[in-house]
C-alpha positions, 0 to 999 in steps of 0.5 A: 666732145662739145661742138664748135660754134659757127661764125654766125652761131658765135655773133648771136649768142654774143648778144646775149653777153653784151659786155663780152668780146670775142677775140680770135678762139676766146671770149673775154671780159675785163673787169676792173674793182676799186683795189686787190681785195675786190677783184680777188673777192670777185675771183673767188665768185667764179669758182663754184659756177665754174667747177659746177658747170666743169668749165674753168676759165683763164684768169689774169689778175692785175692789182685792181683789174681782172680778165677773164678768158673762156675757151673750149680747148677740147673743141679748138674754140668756142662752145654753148659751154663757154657762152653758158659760163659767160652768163653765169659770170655776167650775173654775178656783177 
């Protein structure tokens, strides 16, 4: 099992993914596309980093607009896992 992140080790490593909030046990990142087409385009970017790394994130897709959510239920909150995958997804534009 991964361990869960302390209050000041979640604020540091938050830095490292500026465009990412924390809210409650979750890190999230909204990101909006021109219509569907991109933002499913974009959805399916986030498969082959997430199945390499064996974390999947929540995803709400809403026409143009998609959120993406990242937890580690094993550990009840945040790990270096989600983190890890936040800088994956951050690099992909």
């Amino acid at each position: 099992m991964v361990g869960r992140l302390s209050n000041s080790e979640i604020q540091q490593l938050s830095q490292q993914v500026p465009a990412w909030t924390v809210e409650g046990h979750y890190l999230k990142l909204v990101k909006r596309f021109k219509n569907f087409i991109e933002a499913i385009e974009f959805v399916n970017k986030l498969v082959e980093p997430s199945e390499v790394a064996g974390h999947h994130p929540d995803l709400e897709i809403s026409y143009n607009k998609v959120t993406i959510s990242l937890t580690t239920h094993d550990a009840g909150g945040l790990t270096e896992k989600d983190f890890a995958l936040a800088q994956q997804i951050s690099a992909l534009g």
